[in-house]
N, C-alpha and C positions, 0 to 999 in steps of 0.2 A: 668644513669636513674634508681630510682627508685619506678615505676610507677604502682600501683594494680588497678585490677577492681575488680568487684562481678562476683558471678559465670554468673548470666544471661548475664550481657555483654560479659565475655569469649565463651560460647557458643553461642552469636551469634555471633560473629566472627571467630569462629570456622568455623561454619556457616550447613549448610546441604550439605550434595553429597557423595562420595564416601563413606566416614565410614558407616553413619547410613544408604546407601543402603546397603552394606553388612550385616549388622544388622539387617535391616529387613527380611530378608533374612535366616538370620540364627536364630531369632525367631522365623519367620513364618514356617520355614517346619518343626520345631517342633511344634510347634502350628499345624500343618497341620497333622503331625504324630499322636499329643492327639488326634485328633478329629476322626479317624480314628480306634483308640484305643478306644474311646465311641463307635461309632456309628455301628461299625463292627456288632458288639452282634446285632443289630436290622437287620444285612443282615445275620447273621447267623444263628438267631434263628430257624425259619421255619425247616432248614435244622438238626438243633441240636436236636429239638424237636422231628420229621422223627426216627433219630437214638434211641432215647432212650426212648420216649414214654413219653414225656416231658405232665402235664399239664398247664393250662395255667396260674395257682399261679405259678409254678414250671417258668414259661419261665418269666411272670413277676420280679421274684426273681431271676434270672440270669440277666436281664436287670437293677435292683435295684445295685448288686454288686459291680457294679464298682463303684458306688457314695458312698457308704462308708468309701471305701478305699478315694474317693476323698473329702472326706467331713472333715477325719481326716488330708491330706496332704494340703489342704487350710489354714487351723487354723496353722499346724504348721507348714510348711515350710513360708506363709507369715511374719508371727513371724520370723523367723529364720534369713529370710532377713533383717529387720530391724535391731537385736542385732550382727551378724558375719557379714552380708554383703549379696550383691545381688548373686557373684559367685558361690558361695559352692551349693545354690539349682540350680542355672541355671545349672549347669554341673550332677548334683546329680539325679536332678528330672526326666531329661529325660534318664539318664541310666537304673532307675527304672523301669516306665512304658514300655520302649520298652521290658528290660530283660523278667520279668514277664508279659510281654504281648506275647515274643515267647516261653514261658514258655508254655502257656496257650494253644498252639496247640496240644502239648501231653497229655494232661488232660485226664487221663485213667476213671474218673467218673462223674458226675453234680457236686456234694461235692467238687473235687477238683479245679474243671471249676470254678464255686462261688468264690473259696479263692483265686486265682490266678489273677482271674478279679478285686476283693479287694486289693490285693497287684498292680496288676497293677495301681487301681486308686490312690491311693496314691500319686502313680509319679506323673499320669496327674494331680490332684487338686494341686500341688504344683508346678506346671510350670504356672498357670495362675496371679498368682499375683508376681511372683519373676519376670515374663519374661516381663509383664507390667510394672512394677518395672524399670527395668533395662532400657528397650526401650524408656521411658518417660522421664528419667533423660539423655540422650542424643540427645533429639529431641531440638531445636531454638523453643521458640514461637508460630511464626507463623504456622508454620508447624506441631505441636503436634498432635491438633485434627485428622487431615485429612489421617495421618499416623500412627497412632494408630486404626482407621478403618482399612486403607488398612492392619494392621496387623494380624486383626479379620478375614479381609475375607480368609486370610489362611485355618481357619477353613473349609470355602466352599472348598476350596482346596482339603483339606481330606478328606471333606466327598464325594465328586467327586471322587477322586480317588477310595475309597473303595466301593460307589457306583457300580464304573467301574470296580472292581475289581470285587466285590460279584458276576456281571453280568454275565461275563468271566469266574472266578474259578469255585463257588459252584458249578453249576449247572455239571461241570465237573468232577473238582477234589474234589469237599467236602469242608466241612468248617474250617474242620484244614489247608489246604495249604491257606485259606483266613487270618487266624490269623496270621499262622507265616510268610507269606509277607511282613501283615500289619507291622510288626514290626522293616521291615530292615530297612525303612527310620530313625526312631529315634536312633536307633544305629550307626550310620552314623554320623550323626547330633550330637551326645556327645562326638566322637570324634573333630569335629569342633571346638564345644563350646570352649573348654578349653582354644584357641587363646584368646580370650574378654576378655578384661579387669575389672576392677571392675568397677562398676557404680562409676563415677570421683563426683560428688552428695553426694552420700554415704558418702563416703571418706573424703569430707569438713566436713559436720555433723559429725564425728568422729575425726576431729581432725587433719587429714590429709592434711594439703592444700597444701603442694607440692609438693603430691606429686597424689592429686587430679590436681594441675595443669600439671603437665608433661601428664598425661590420654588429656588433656584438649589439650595440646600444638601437641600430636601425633595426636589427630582429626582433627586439625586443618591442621596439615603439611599434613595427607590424602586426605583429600580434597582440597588441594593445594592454603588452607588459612593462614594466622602469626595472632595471639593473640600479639597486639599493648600494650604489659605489661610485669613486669617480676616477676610476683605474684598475686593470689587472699588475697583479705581482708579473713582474719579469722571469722569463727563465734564465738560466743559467746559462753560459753561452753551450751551444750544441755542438759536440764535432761533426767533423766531414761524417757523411756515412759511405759508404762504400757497397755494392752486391754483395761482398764476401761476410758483411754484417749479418745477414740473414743467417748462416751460419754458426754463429757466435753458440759456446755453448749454451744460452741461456735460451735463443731460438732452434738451437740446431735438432731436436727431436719434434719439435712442432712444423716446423718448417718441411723436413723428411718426407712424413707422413702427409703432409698438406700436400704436396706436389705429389704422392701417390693418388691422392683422395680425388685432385683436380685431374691427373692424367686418366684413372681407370672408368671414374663417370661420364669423362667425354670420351674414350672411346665406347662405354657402351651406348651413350643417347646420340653420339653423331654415326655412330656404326649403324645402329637402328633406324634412328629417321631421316638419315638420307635417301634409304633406300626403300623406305614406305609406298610411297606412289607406285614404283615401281614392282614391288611384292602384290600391293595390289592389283595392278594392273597382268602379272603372272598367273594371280589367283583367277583369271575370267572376267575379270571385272570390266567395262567400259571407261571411258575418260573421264564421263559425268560421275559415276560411283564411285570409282578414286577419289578423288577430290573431296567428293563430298563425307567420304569416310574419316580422311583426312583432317577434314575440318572438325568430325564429332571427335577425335581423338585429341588436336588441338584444345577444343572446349573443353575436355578431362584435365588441364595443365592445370585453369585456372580454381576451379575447388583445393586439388593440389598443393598451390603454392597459399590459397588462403590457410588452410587447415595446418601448414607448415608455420605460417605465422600465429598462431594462436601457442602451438607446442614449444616455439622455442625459446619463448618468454616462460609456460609452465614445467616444460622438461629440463631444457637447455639448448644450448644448440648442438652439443654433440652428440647427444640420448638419438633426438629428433636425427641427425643427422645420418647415422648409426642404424636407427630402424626404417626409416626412408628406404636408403640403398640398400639393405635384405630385401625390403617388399618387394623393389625396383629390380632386383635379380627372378626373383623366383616368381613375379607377372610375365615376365620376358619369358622366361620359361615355360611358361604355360600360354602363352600368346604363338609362341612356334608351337608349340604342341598340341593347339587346338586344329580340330576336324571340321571345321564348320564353318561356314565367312560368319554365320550371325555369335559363335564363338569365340573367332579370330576376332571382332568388334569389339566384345563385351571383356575379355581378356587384355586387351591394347586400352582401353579406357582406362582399366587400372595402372595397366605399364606406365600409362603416361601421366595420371595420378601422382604415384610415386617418383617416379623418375622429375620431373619436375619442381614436387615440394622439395625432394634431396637438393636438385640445385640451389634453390629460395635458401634454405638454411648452411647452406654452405657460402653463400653471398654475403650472407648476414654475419656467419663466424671470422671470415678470412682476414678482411681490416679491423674487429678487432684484436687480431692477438700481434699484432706490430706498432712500435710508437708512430708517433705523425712524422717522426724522418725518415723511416722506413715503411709506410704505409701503403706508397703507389710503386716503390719497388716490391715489396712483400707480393701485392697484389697482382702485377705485371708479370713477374715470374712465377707464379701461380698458373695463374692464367696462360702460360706460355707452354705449358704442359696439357694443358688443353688442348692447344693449336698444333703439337707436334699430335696425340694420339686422334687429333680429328683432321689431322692430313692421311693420316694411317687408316684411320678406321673404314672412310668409305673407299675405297680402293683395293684394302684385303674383305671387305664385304661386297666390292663385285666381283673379284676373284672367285670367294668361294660361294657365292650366289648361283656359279655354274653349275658345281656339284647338286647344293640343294639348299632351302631355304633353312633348315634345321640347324646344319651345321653351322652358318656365322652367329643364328641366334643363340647358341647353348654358347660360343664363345664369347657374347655381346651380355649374356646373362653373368655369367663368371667374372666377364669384369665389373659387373656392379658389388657380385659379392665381397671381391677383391679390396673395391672400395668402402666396402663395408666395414672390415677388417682394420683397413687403415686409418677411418677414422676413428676407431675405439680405441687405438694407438695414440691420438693424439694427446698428451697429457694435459691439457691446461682446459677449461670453462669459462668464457668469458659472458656469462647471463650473468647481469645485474652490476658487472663491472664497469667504471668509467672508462673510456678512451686511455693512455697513456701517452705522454708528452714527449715522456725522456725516458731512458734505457741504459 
């Protein structure tokens, strides 16, 4: 016999189970470890601040940091994935960020703190589109969307943990034993990595098909399925791709609007929860109540992004996507506008409800709607619009944090609905669609 399919038929009879649970798995608590590595600085600050006599440009500008460094590791490590492959940064990126993230507990000055937290974002901007990258090109069909949420909600993950952590540590031990904690999990985690293979995806589009099938054929025997062939059909050869490919008319209205979708949600949720602790801590609260408010708000993410996965398999992802960031506006709105700390609580659960599943199905649409040569570029630059309005956002949120807390939330709120807007702009649905190869 001999008998080929396309890669979409091989993977689904590869099928789902055992491999891509451990896969998730082992990109989620790196994904779970980034987020941790962001959000840490927003449980730390108060306390860092305390030590050195931080002002509030000063703590804005340490909370900016890391999105520099992540804004440069988007652009090119998503790149990087496309022309070498998805492995080199899935192993790379998260040695970065954790190294330079338990770097960053010794930080004898603010000056060094700042570079350290740059170096460290680098890692994390370039684990977000290499590890989507990777995770999508071995999902079945059916199962893509719902599974690339539950990959997001990892993120809740971290930021729960560090949450929990800031709660427990600071208040004790200080903010340096919070940082360098934060950092064991991703170190852990690069040693793993190395096991996984390359994206089998990848591999075809480059040329490889058999030995993208054998990747294909080990999936298969993990999950305790046989690939009914004894080879995929070859592609066609693929051109160079280029950044300017994103553009092309055939992306150039999706792509637009993407990169509104990705800038105006991160500046409203890094606008918003950097400066959380802090809001709290103005409301009257003590160290221990922040914290610990903190944490029931984090807990809100993860219903959130489950609830986000069930929708975008039954709505789609842009429906889902589309009424997310409405809710995600007008909670924010009413989270500033509530009178009451037991109020301001019950109001911010839902902010972060919403705000959260929005991200989950934005996760899940982004690498589909680009072929696999443009996939960790599409995503990288995505992504990269993120990192410039979350260098932005906490820095003109402690700016106008002076005046009062109202005002940066009604502008924090507007951009969700912004993003709201722009994702109903986007013209294309990819629920229930395969991957695309070629373009």
């Amino acid at each position: 016999m001999n008998r080929k399919v396309t890669f979409d038929e091989a993977i689904e009879q590869a099928g789902f189970g055992t491999f891509q649970k451990r896969l998730l798995w082992i990109c989620g608590l790196g994904w779970a470890a980034d987020a941790m590595e962001v959000l840490l600085i927003a449980f730390a600050v108060p306390a860092i601040a305390e030590e050195w006599g931080l002002t509030a440009a000063q703590k804005g500008l340490l909370s900016t940091a890391i999105f520099l460094g992540m804004l440069a590791g988007a652009v090119i490590w998503g790149r990087v994935s496309d022309l070498i492959g998805r492995k080199a940064g899935f192993i790379a990126t998260i040695a970065i960020d954790s190294g330079f993230g338990l770097l960053s507990a010794f930080s004898p000055s603010f000056i060094v703190l700042m570079v350290l937290r740059s170096l460290t974002g680098f890692g994390v901007g370039g684990t977000l589109p290499v590890d989507y990258s990777m995770f999508s090109e071995y999902l079945p069909t059916q199962k893509r969307g719902r599974y690339l949420v539950l990959l997001e909600a990892f993120w809740a993950l971290g930021t729960i943990v560090a949450a929990g952590l800031a709660w427990l540590v600071v208040p004790r031990l200080g903010w340096r034993w919070l940082l360098a904690l934060s950092a064991v999990p991703g170190l852990i985690i690069f040693l793993i990595r190395r096991m996984v293979p390359e994206s089998p995806r990848y591999l075809l589009t480059r040329g490889k098909t058999a030995q993208a099938f054998q990747v294909l054929q080990n999936v298969a025997a993990t999950n305790g399925n046989h690939i009914e062939a004894d080879g995929l059909y070859e592609l066609a050869p693929q051109p160079k791709t280029r950044m300017a490919d994103l553009l092309r008319p055939n992306f150039r209205q999706t792509t637009i609007f993407l990169w509104l979708v990705w800038f105006f949600i991160s500046f409203g949720y890094y606008g918003i929860f950097t400066w959380l602790p802090n809001y709290f801590r103005s409301s009257g609260m003590e160290m221990l109540p922040v914290y610990r408010n903190t944490f029931i708000l984090a807990l809100a993410q993860l219903p959130g992004y489950f609830s986000a996965a069930y929708l975008v398999e039954k709505w789609g992802r842009k429906k889902t996507l589309a009424v997310y960031l409405l809710l995600s506006g007008v909670f924010t709105y009413l989270f500033a506008a509530a009178n009451s700390l037991g109020f301001v609580v019950f109001m911010g659960i839902w902010m972060s409800f919403f705000a959260l599943g929005a991200w989950g199905a934005l996760y899940a649409f982004t690498p589909e709607v680009y072929p696999t040569a443009l996939r960790g570029t599409g995503m990288g630059t995505a992504s990269a619009f993120t990192r410039i309005s979350g260098a932005i956002a906490p820095t003109l949120g402690g700016l106008l944090l002076g005046e009062s807390f109202l005002v940066p939330m009604l502008v924090f709120s507007g951009s969700y609905i912004l993003a709201a807007i722009s994702s109903y702009m986007i013209p294309i649905e990819t629920k229930d669609q395969p991957l695309a190869d070629t373009y």
